[in-house]
N, C-alpha and C positions, 0 to 999 in steps of 0.2 A: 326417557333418556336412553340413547345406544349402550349395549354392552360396554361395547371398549370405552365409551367415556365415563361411565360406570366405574370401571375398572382403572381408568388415568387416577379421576377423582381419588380414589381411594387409595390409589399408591403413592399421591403425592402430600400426602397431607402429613407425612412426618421423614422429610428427606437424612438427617442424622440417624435415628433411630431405626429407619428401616420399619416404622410402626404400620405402613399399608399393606406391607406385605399379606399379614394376617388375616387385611381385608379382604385380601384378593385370595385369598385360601379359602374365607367363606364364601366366595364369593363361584367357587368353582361350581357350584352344582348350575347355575346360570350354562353351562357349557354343554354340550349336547351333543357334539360333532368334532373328530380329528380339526378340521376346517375351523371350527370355531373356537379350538384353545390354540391352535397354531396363530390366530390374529392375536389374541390374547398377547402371546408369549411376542409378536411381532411389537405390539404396544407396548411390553416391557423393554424390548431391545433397545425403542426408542429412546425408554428413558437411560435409559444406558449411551445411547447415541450423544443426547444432550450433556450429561451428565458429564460423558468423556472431554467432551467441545469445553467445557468453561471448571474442567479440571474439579471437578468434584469427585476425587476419586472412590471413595467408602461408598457412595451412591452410586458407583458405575457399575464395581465390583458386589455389590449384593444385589442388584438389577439382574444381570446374569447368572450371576449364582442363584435367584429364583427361577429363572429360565430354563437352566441344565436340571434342577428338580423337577420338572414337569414333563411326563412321554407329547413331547414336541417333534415333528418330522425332523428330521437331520439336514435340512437345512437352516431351518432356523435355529437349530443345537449349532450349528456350526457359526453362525452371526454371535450367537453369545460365548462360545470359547473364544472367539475373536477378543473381545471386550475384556473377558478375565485373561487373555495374554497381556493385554495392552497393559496390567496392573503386575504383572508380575516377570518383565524384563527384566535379563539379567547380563546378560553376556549378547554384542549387537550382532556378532554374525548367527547365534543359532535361533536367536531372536525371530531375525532375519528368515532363514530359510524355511522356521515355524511357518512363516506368513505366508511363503511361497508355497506350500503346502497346504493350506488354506486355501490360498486362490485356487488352485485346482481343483479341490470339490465345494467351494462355496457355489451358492446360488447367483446367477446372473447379476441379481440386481443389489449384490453385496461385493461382488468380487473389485469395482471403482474402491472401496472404502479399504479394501487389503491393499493393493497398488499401490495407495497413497501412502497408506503408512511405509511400507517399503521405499519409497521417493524420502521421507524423511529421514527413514536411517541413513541414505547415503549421505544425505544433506546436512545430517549432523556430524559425520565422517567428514565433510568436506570433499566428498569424492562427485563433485560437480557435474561431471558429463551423464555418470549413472544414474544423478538425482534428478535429470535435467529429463531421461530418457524414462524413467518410469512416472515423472510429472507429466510428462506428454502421454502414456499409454494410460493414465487413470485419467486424464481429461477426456482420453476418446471411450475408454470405459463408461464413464459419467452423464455423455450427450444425450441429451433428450430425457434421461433417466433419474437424476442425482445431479440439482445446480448446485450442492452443496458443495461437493466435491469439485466438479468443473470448477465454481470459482477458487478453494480452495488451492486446486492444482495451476491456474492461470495463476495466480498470487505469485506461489512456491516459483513458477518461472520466471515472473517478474523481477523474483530477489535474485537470482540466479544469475541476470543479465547483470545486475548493479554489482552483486559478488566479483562479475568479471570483468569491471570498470564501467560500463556502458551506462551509467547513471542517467544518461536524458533516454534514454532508448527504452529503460525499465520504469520512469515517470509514465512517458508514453503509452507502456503497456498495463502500468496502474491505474493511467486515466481512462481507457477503453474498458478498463475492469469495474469503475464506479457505476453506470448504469445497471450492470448485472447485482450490486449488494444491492443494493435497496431493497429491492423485492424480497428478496431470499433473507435479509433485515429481520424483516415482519415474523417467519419464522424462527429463525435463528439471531438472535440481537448480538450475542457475541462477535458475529462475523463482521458488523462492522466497525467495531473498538480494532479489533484485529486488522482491519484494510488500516484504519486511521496509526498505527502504531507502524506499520508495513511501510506507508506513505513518510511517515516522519523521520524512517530511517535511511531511505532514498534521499530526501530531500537534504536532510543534513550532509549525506554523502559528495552530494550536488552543491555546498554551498549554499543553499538557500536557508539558512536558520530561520529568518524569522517564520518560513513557511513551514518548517519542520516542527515548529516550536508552540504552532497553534494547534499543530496536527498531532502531536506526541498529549497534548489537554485535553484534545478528545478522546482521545483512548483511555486517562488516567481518569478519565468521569466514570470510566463504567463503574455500573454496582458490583462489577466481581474484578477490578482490575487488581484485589491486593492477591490475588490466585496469579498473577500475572507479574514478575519479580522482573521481566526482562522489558518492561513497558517503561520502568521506574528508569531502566538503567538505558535506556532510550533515552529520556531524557535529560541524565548525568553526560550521556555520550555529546548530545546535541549541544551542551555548555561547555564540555571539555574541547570540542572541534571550535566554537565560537571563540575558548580565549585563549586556542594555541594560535589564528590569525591574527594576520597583522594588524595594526591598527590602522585604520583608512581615516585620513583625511577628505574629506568632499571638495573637489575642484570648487575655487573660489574664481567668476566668473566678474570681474569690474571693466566698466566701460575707459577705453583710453581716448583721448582727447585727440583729436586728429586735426589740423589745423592745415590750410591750403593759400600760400602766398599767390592770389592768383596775381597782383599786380607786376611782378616780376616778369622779365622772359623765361626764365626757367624756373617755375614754382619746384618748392620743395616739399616733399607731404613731412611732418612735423609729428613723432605720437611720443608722448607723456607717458611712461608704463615702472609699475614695480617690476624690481628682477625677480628671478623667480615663481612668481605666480601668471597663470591663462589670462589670457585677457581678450576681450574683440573690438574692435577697432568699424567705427560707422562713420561712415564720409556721408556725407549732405552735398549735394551739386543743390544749386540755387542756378535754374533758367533765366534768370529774371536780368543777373549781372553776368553770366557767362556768355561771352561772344563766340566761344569755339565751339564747336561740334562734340556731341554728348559724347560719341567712340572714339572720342581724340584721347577725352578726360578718362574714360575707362580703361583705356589701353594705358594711360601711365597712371593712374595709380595702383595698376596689377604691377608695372613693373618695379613700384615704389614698395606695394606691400611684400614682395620676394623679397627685401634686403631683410624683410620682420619675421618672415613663414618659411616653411622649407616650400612650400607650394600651395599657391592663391589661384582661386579659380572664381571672376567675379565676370558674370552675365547679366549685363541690362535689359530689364522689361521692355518692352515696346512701350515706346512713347507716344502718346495722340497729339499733337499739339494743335 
């Protein structure tokens, strides 16, 4: 078996207790090379990485905190100060410029994952255009490099549009978002509880309940959705939006009786209808007893049905005879 899977194994085998730690303490003499406890300490980050994702916080924070115990290159010391900031915010602007400070000497292929969080502080700020502008600079951080994040940050812009009314415009750009979780799924499974809860609160937005309503169940299935208090309250919103509208009657659609005095010189058309309710009206020509010309009989009973409609538009098929 690989070092680092070695080392996964054993760190994950008591996530409360923090009991693999230990393991992987014994486990250092395996290590032989700067190079080769730097991957180490990178497989811890991970679990930190994960750990952060589906809010396990005690597991995040003692991940890294084994991390910064280990002479690890300064880059990777700096991915896991990352992680022990994210557990010990306190105030969002020095928070904030923490991170920005960060990014500037993190390592290339960490620096998308500082962005991003910076994109969420404004975004829990409400300060839109900032959150909108560093969601776009951690997606291009991200390309080629981190689909994590990329779909992450496509998300966060998604919400951004609905935040600013554009509810079909931000479906749209959730729905071009769906081919990319799947894969990235398999990895990460949180990510797609997170699209399906994302998705349910567009839709509700948009009026579609019941579509929001199937989508907000798929989220509440995850095994970690009670770490997730704002999934719940998805779907309290999606009930609250349902019974502040109005109550919809469904158009009731009955056929009216239409009746044609052809013996007369001036037939009259004749329709039977309830007041207030839709109704449609079908005239039957019978070739068989009419002497007049099919376009005679079309032309008046369009002008018969205008006394019924604000405007009747009736075109005859071609006839074979």
């Amino acid at each position: 078996m690989p070092k680092s899977t070695t080392i996964k194994s054993l760190f994950l085998k008591d996530e409360s207790s923090f009991g693999g730690l230990s393991g992987i303490a014994g486990a250092l003499h395996l290590v032989t090379s700067q190079n080769a406890l730097d991957c180490l300490a990178r497989e811890i980050n991970e679990i930190a990485r994960r750990a952060r994702i589906t809010r396990q916080w005690e597991l995040c924070s003692r991940a890294s905190s084994a991390v910064l115990s280990l002479p690890v290159s300064q880059g990777v010391r700096d991915v896991a100060e990352f992680y022990v900031s994210l557990s010990q915010q306190a105030d969002m602007a020095e928070f904030r410029k923490a991170l920005e400070r960060m990014a500037d000497s993190a390592a290339p292929a960490y620096v998308a994952r500082i962005i991003l969080e910076i994109a969420y502080t404004h975004d829990r700020e409400a300060n839109l255009s900032e959150a909108l502008r560093y969601y776009v600079e951690a997606a291009a951080a991200a390309r080629g490099t981190d689909r994590l994040i990329a779909a992450q940050a496509a998300a966060g812009m998604a919400l951004l549009r609905s935040d600013d009314g554009d509810h079909l415009g931000s479906l749209h750009n959730l729905g071009r978002l769906f081919s990319a979780i799947g894969p990235i799924s398999h990895a990460y499974p949180h990510l797609y509880y997170e699209y399906a809860n994302n998705l349910a609160v567009v839709l509700s937005r948009a009026g579609r309940i019941e579509e929001a309503r199937r989508a907000v169940r798929v989220a509440l299935a995850s095994p970690t959705s009670l770490r997730f208090p704002e999934w719940q309250e998805t779907q309290e919103e999606i009930e609250k939006i349902a019974r502040s509208e109005p109550h919809r009657i469904a158009p009731t659609l009955k056929p009216a009786v239409a009746t044609l005095a052809v013996r007369h010189k001036e037939p009259r058309l004749r329709i039977k209808r309830q007041p207030g309710l839709p109704f449609i009206c079908i005239v039957r020509f019978d070739l068989t007893i009419l002497q007049i010309p099919l376009w005679v009989w079309g032309r008046y009973v369009v002008s018969q049905l205008d006394r019924y409609v604000k405007i009747a538009r009736v075109r005859a098929p071609p006839v074979s005879l």
